[in-house]
C-alpha positions in Angstrom: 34.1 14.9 55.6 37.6 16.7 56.5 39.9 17.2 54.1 44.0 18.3 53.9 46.5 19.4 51.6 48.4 16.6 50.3 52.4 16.7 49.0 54.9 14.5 47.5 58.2 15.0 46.5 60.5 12.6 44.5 64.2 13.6 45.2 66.6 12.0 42.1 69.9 13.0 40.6 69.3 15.4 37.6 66.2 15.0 35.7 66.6 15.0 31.9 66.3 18.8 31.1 64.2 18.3 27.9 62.0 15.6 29.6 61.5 17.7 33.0 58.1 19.6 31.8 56.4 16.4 30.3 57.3 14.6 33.0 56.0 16.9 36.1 53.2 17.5 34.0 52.4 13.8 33.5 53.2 13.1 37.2 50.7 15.5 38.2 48.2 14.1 36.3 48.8 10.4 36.7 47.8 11.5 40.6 45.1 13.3 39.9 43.7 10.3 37.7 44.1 7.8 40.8 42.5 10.5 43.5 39.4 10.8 41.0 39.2 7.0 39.8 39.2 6.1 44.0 36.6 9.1 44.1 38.5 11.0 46.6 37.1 14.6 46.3 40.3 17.0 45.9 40.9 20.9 45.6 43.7 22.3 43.2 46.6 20.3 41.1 50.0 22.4 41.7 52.9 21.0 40.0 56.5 21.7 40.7 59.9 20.8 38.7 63.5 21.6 39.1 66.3 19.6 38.1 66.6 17.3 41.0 62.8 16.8 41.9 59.3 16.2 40.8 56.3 17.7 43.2 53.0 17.4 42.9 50.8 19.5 45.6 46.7 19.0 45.8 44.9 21.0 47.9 41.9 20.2 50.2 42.3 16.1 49.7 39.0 14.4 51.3 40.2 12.2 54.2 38.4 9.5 52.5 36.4 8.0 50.2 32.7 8.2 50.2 30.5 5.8 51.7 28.9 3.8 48.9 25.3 2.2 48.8 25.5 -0.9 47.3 23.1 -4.1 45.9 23.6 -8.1 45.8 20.8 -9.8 44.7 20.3 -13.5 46.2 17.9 -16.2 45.8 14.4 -15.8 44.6 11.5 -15.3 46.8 10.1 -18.5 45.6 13.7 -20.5 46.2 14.5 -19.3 49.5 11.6 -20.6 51.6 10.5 -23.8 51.6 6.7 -24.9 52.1 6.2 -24.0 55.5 7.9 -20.6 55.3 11.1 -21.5 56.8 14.3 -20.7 55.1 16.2 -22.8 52.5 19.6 -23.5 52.2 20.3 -21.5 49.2 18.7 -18.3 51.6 20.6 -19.5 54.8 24.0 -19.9 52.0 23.5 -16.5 51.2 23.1 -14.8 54.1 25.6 -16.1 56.0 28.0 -15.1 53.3 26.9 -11.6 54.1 27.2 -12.4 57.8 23.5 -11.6 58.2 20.2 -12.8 59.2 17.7 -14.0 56.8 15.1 -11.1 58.0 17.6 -8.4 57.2 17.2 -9.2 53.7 14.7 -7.0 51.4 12.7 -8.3 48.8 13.1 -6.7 45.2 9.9 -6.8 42.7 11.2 -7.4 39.2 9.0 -8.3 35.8 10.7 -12.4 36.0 9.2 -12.5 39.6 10.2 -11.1 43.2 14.4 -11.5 44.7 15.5 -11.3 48.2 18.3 -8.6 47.8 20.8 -7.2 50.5 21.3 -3.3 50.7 24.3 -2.0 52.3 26.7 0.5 53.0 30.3 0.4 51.5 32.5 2.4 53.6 35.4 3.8 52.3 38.5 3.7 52.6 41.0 6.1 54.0 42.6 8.5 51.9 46.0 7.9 53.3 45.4 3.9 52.8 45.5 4.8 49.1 47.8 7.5 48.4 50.9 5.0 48.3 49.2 3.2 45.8 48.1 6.1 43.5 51.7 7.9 43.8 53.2 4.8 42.5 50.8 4.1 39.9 51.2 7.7 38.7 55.2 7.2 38.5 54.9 3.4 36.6 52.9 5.7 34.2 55.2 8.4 33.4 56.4 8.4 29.9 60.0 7.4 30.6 61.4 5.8 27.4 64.3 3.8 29.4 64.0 3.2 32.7 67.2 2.9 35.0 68.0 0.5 38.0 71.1 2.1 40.4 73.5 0.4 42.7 71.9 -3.2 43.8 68.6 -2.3 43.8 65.5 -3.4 41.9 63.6 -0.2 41.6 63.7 1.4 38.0 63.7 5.5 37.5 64.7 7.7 34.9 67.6 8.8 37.5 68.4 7.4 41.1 66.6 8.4 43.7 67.7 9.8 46.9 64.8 10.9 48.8 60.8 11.1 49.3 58.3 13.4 50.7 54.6 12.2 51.4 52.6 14.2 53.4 48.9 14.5 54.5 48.5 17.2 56.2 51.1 17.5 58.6 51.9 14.2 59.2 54.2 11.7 56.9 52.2 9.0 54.8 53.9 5.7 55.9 55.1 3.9 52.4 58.1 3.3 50.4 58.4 4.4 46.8 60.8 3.8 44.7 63.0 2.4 47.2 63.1 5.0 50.1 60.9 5.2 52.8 59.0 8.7 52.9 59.4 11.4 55.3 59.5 15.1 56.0 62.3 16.2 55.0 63.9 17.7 51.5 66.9 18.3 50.4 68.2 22.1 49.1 70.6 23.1 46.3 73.4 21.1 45.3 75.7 23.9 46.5 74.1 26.4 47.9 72.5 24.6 50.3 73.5 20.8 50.3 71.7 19.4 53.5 68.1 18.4 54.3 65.3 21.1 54.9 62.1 19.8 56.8 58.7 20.5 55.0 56.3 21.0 58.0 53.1 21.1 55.8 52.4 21.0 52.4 51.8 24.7 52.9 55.1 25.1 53.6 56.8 23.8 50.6 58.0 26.3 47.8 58.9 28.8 50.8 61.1 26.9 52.6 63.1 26.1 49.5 63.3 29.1 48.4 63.6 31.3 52.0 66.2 28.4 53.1 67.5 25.9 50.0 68.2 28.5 47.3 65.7 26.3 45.0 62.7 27.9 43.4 60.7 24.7 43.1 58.2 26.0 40.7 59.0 25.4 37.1 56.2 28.3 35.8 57.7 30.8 38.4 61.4 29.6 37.8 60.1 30.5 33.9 59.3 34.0 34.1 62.1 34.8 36.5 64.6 33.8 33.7 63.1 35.3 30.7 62.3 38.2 33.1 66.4 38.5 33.8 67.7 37.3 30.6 66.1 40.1 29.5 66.6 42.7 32.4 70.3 42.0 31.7 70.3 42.2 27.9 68.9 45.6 28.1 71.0 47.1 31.1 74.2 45.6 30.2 74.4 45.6 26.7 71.5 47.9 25.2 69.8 45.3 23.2 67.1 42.9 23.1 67.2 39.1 24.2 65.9 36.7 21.7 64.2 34.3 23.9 63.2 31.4 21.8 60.7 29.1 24.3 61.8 25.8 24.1 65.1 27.0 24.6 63.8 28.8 28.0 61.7 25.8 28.7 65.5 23.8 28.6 67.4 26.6 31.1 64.6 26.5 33.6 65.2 23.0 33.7 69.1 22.9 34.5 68.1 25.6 37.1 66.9 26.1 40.8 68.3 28.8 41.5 69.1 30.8 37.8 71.2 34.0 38.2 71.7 34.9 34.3 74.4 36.5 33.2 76.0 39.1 29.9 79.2 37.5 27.7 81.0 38.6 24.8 82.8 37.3 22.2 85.3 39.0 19.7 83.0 41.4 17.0 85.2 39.6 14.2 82.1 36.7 14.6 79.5 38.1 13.3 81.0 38.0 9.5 79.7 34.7 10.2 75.7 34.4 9.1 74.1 34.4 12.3 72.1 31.3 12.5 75.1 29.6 12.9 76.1 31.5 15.7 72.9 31.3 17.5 73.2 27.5 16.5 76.6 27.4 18.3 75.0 29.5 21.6 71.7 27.9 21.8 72.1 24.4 21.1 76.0 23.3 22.5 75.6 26.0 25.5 72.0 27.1 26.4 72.8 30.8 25.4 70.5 33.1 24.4 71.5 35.6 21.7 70.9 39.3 21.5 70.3 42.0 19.2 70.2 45.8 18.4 66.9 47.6 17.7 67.6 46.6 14.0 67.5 43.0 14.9 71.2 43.1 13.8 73.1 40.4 16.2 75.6 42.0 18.7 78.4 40.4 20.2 77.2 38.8 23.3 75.3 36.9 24.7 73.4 35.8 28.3 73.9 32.5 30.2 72.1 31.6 33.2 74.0 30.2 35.9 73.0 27.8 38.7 74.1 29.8 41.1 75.5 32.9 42.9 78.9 32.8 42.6 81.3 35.3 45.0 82.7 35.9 41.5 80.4 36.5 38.9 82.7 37.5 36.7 84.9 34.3 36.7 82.0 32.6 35.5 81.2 34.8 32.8 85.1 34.4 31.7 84.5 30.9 31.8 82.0 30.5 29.5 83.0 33.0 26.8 86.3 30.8 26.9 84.1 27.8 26.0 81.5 29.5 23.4 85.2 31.4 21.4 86.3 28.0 19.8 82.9 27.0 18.9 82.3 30.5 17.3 86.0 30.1 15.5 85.3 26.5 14.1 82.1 28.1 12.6 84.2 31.0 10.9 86.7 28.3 9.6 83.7 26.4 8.2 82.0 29.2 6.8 85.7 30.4 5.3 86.1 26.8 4.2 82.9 26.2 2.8 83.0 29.2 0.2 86.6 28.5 -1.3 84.5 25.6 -3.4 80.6 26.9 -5.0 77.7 24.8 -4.6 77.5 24.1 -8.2 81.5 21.9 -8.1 79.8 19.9 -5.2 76.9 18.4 -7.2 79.1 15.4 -8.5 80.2 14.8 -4.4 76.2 13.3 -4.3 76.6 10.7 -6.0 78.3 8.4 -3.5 75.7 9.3 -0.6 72.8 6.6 -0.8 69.2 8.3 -0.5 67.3 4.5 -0.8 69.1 1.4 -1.7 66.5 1.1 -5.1 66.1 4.7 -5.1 69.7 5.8 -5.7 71.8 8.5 -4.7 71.2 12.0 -3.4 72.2 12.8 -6.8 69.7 10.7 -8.6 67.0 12.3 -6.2 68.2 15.9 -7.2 68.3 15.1 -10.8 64.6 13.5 -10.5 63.7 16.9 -8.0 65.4 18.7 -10.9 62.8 17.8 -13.6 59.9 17.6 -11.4 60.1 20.8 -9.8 60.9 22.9 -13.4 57.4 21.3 -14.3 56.0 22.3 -11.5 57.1 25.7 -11.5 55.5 25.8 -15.4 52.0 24.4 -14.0 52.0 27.6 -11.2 53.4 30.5 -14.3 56.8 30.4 -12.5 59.8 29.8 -14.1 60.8 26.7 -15.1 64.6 27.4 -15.2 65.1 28.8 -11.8 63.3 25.5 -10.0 64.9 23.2 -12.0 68.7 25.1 -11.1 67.8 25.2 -7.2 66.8 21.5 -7.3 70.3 21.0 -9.3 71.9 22.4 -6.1 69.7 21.8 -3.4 71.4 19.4 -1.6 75.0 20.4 -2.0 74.8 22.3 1.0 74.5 18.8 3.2 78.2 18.4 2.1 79.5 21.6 3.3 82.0 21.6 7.0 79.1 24.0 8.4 76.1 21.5 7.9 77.3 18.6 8.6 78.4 20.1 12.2 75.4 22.5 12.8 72.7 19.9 10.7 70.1 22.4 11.4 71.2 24.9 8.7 71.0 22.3 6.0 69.6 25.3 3.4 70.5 27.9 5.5 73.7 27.6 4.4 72.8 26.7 1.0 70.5 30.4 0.8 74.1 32.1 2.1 76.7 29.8 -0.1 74.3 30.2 -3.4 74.4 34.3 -3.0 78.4 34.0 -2.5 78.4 32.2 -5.8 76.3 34.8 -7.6 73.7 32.7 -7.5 70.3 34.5 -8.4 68.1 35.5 -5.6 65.2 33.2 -6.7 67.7 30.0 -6.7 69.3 31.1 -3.2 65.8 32.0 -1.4 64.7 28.4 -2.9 67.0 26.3 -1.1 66.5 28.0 2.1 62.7 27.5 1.8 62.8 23.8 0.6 62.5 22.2 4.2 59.4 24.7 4.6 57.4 23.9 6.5 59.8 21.8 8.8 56.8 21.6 11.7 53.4 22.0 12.6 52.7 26.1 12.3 55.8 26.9 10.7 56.0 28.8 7.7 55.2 27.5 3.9 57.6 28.6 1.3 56.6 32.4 -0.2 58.6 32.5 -3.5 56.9 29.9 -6.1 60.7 28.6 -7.2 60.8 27.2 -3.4 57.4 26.2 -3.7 58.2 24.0 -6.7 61.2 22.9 -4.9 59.7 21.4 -1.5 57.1 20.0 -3.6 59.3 18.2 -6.0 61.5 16.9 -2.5 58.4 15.9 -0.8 56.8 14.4 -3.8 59.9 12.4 -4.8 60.1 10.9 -1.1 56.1 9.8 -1.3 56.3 8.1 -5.0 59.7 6.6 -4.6 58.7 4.8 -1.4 55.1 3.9 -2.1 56.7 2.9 -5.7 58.8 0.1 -3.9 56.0 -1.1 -1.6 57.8 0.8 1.0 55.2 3.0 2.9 54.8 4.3 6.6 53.7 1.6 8.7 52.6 1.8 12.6 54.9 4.4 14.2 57.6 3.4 11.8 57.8 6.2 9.5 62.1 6.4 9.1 61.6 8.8 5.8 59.1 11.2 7.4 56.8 10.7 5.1 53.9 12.1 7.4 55.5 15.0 7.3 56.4 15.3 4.0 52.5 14.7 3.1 51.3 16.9 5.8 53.5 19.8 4.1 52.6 18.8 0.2 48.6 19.5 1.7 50.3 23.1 4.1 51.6 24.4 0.5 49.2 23.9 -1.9 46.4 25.0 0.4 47.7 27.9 2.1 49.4 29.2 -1.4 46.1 28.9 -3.0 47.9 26.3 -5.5 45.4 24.8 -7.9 47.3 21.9 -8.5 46.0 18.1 -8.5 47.5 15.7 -6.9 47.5 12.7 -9.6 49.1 15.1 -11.6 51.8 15.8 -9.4 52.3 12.2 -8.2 52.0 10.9 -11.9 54.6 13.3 -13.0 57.0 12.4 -10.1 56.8 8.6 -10.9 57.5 9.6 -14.8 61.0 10.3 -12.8 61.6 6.8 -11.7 63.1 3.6 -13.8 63.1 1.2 -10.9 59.6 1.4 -9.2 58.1 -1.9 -8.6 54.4 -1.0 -7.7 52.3 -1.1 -11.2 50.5 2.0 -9.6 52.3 4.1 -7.3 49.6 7.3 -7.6 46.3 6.6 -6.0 48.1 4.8 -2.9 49.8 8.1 -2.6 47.2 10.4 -3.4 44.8 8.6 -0.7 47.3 8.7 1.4 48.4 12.6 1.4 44.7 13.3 1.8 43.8 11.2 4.3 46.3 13.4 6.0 43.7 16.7 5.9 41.7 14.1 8.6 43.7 14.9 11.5 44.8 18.3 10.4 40.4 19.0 10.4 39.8 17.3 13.6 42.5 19.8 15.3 40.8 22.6 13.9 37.2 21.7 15.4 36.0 20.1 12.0 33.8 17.0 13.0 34.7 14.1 11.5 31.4 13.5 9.7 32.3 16.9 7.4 35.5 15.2 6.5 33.9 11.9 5.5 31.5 13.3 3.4 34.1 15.9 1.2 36.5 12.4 1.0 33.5 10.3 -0.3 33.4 12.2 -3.6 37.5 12.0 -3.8 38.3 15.5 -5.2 42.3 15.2 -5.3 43.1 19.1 -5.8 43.7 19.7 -2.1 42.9 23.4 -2.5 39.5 22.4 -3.9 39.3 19.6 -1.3 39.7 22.3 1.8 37.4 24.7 -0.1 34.7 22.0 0.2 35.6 21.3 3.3 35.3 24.8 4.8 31.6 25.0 2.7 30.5 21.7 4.1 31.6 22.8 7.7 29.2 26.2 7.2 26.6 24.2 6.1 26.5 22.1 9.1 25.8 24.7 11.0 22.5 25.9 9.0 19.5 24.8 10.8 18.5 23.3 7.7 21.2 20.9 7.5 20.3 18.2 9.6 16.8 17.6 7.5 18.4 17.9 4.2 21.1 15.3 5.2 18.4 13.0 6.3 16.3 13.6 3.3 19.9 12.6 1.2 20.6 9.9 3.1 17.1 8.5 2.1 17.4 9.2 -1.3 20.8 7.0 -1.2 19.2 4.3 0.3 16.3 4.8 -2.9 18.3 5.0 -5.1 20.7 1.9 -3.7 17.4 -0.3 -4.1 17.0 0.8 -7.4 20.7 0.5 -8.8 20.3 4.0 -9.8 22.9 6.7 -9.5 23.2 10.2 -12.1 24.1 7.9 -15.0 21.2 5.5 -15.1 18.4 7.1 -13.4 15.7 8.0 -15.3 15.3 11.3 -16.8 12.3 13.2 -15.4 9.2 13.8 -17.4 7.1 16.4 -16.2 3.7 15.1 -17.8 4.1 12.1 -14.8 4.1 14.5 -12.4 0.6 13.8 -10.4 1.4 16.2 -7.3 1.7 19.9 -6.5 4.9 18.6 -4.4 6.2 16.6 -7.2 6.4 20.1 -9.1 7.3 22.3 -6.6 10.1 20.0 -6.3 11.5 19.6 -9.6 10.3 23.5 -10.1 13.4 24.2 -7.4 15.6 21.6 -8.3 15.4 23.6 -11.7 16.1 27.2 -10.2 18.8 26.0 -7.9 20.9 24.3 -10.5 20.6 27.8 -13.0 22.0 29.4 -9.7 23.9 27.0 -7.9 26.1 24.8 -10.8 27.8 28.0 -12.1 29.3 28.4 -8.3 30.1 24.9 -7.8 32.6 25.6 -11.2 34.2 28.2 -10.3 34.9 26.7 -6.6 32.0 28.7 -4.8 31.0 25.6 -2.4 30.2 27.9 0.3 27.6 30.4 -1.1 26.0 27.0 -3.5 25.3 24.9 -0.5 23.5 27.7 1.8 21.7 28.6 -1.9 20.5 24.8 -1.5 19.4 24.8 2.3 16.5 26.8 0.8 15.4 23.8 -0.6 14.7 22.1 2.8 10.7 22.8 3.4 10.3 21.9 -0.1 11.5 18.4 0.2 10.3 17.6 3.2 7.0 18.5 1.7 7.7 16.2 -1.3 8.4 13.0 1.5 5.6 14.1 3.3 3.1 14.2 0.5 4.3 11.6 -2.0 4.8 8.1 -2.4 8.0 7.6 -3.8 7.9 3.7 -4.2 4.8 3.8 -6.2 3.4 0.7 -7.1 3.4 2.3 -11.1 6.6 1.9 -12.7 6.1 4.8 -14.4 5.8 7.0 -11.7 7.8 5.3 -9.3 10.7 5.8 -11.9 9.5 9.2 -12.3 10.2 10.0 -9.0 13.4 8.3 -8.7 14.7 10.4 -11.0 13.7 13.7 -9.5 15.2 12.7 -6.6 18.4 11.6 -8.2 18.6 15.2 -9.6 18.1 16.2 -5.7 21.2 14.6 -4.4 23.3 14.8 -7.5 23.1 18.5 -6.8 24.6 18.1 -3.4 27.3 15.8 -5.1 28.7 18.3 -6.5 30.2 19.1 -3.1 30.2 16.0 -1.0 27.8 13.4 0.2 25.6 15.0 2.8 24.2 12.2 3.6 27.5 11.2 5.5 26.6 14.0 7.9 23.5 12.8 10.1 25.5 12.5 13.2 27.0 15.7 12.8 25.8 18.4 15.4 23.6 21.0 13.8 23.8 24.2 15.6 
């Protein structure tokens, strides 16, 4: 079978610059799902992006798809011929809906008796029959949140569209998609090189753009040739260092096709102003990226990365630090503004600003934060003063010019206003570290007064909600509560915070006056650990290990991971998978009998008839000198490989005894034992929850 390379191209006004990667990456493999669900045998998946077009190249596409055997069963034998041998209708039916002749029918033996079946050949189709309707397929599919239509036409895009490519080889595909008929040709940059630019081959593609259109279509290349000069120019130009944060780089190299970056200044008078708000000002309103000294001290400049090359570099340079001077003076007026009045005069300014309609105000929430978090702080030997004054003050900074026009420093600004005030350290570190951790792998608060702080704001969020039957539900989650859970679990674990959670939550709904829920705690408690579920099954955990650590419902998430990370080492002990068996059928034993550690019967060793029996109980004995003190003191890990020892021993014991004896005596006897077996493993988690897991 012959195969070619295979292109297309969708030509559109400028792609969403923040959308651009998802979407060629989506595109890509929407096309690479249709080629494999038609079974069309393909090489390589190239993607390429740039602000006015999405490409998707795939090497070495089959011309075709594979011949296919196939089956259809018809009559039985003894149905399709009558007495004398000749055909019946039903046989005759059949085959002439095959366009056949009864004899070229086979006959299939099964165990209900003999079929006539047909056996043919299934040819497929050819590839450039389906491509139309896989490329279309692929863009219906792309995660587009509002489609547009443009002009008079039906079609619906994210932005117009202006032209197509399709190619198989080095001929066009014949089709229309979204609108335009597809063809060869291409279309360069905007300015540079406005008209249209044949693509011969799918070869071809990249180098003719970039040889003739002044577009580097590749978004990965078009990457690493911006940070590569962002930073060439940072060095050269101004001595210093680019910061190149990556989604900000993943934003330029989606306004560009042809990026020529290029060094600004600004007035050194700026940088009184802390510098987060000036990188706020550069990176967010105008794509700049910042740059600093070999101290990591900000210096007054900055690189942009033009679309172009312009006969006059410098006028564009001019231009922009024209547009990023006002921004950086409205930030020095804010900043100016913002310390004339401390944080401590603006904490009566919360009380008009609603948090929840039954919750209260911002103020309410920092007065409830207030008291939480000073407990807190007492519970981890920190001190209770210092949380309970940054709480007093950590939302004040919301109210301040800066934050409410760079939202992004909300505690920033608080850290910088706080230390203007004569704030102490530990109150002005805490309000900065309150929104820690914002997002998945960021940072957890390192000072215990912030720790005690974004507890007290996350915990307040999660009781007052749950408290007035308001919780997450679906995708609606308008409070962030996720997140908020999701960074309660972050601090206590990765701080080594030996908290428990219906503590915490109990002490935040002490708080409230106007909760309607007669228990807000476990709701919330089961629902901040069922968050450790997905944070697990990202790490590799198998869901199995999770299941059995939740079945015993320890609500100190420190002691909850610590189990966790045991029960995932014991999984892989090649005794595991027996002894989770043997648990799970001493669960079911002990289910029959109503049993469990409270009611079973003790063990008397006089009733013990076999030399299993003892050996048994003659380990259980050893292990639980050895293994109880470690389960106490939090030692999961080093108690449950202390415990595979006792594999061979009780599979001897089910091998050699008869637990459901038909003596009452003994058969309680042994019940017991074996309730001292698995109440062992209890200690940890329910084993017996881990049968499907994968042993290694």
């Amino acid at each position: 079978m012959s195969a070619q390379d295979f292109l297309v191209e969708i030509g559109t006004e400028e792609l969403p610059p923040k959308a651009l990667k998802q979407l060629s990456e989506a595109f890509g493999e929407g096309i690479r799902k249709g080629l494999e669900t038609a079974g069309v045998e393909h090489g390589e998946v190239e993607l390429f992006a740039s602000p006015r077009r999405l490409a998707v190249r795939i090497n070495r596409v089959a011309d075709a798809q594979p011949d296919t055997p196939f089956e259809k069963k018809g009559p039985a034998v003894k149905a399709a011929f009558d007495g004398a041998g000749n055909p019946t209708k039903a046989l005759e039916g059949f085959a002439r809906s095959l366009g056949i002749q009864p004899d070229e029918l086979d006959t299939l033996e099964t165990d209900k008796g003999a079929w006539l079946v047909y056996r043919g050949i299934e040819q497929g189709r050819p590839t450039v029959e389906l491509l139309p309707g896989i490329v279309d397929q692929a863009l219906a599919e792309l995660p587009i949140p509002k489609r547009m239509r443009w002009g008079a036409r039906k079609e619906q895009f994210v932005r117009p569209v202006h032209w197509v490519i399709m190619l198989y080889g080095s001929k066009e595909v014949p089709c229309t998609i979204l609108g335009k008929e597809a063809g060869h040709a291409t279309r360069g940059h905007r300015f540079h090189y406005p008209g249209e630019l044949i693509i011969s081959t799918p070869a071809d593609y990249e180098l003719v753009l970039r040889q003739h259109g002044f577009v580097e279509a590749s978004f990965a290349a078009r990457r690493e040739q911006i940070e590569a000069g962002v930073h060439r120019v940072a060095r050269e130009q101004a001595d210093g260092n680019a910061v190149v944060d990556p989604g900000l780089l993943d934003e330029v190299t989606a306004l560009n096709e042809w990026p020529v970056p290029l060094l600004g200044r600004f007035e050194e008078r700026f940088l009184e102003v802390p510098p987060e708000a000036l990188v706020s000002s550069m990176e967010e309103h105008q794509k700049y990226f910042h740059v600093v000294d070999a101290n990591g001290e900000m210096l007054p400049c900055f690189v942009t990365v033009a679309n172009l090359e312009s006969r006059d570099p410098q006028a564009v340079i001019s231009g922009n630090e024209k547009v990023i001077r006002p921004r950086l003076a409205d930030a020095a007026f804010f900043y100016d503004t913002d310390r004339k009045k401390p944080l401590a005069d603006r904490v009566e300014e919360l009380k008009p600003i609603v948090f929840q309609e039954t919750l209260g105000s911002i103020h309410d929430k920092t007065e409830r934060m207030a008291a939480l978090a000073g407990r807190i702080a007492k519970a981890i030997g920190a001190d209770p003063n210092t949380a309970h004054r940054a709480a007093m003050l950590s939302k004040t900074d919301l109210i301040t010019e800066m934050v409410q026009e760079f939202d992004d420093l909300q505690g920033i600004m608080g850290q910088y206003y706080a230390r203007h005030d004569g704030e102490g350290e530990a109150v002005a570190t805490a309000l900065r570290e309150q929104y820690l951790p914002g997002f998945a792998g960021d940072a957890v608060p390192e000072t215990d007064a912030g720790c005690a702080l974004a507890l007290a704001d996350r915990l307040d969020s999660l009781v007052g909600l749950f408290g007035i039957n308001q919780p997450p539900s679906g995708t609606r989650d308008p409070y962030a509560l996720r997140r908020a859970a999701l960074g309660v679990l972050r601090i206590l674990v990765e701080r080594n915070l030996s908290l428990d959670l219906t503590d915490l939550c109990s002490w935040t709904a002490e708080q409230f006056n106007c909760l309607t829920v007669a228990d807000p705690v476990t709701p919330v408690v089961d629902y901040i650990l069922e968050r450790f579920r997905a944070t697990y099954e990202d790490q590799g955990v198998p869901a199995e290990v999770f299941l059995a650590v939740q079945a015993r419902r320890p609500t100190q998430p420190l002691d909850f991971h610590r189990r966790i990370m045991a029960v995932n080492n014991f999984v892989a002990l090649p005794e595991a998978a027996a002894l989770a068996s043997a648990n799970k059928r001493v669960s079911n034993i002990l289910e029959k009998q109503a049993g469990n550690a409270d009611t079973a019967p003790k063990v008397d060793e006089s009733l013990l008839e076999k030399d299993a029996e003892r050996e048994l109980l003659k380990a259980i004995t050893a292990q639980e000198e050895k293994v109880v003190p470690l389960f106490r003191k939090g030692d999961y890990d080093a108690g449950l490989r202390s415990l595979a020892d006792l594999q061979k021993t009780v599979d001897r014991f089910f091998d050699d005894v008869m637990v459901m004896s038909d003596d009452e005596a003994l058969r309680n006897n042994r019940v017991g034992l074996l309730n001292r077996l698995r109440s062992l493993f209890l200690q940890v988690a329910d084993i017996s929850l881990l049968q499907t897991a994968k042993a290694a």
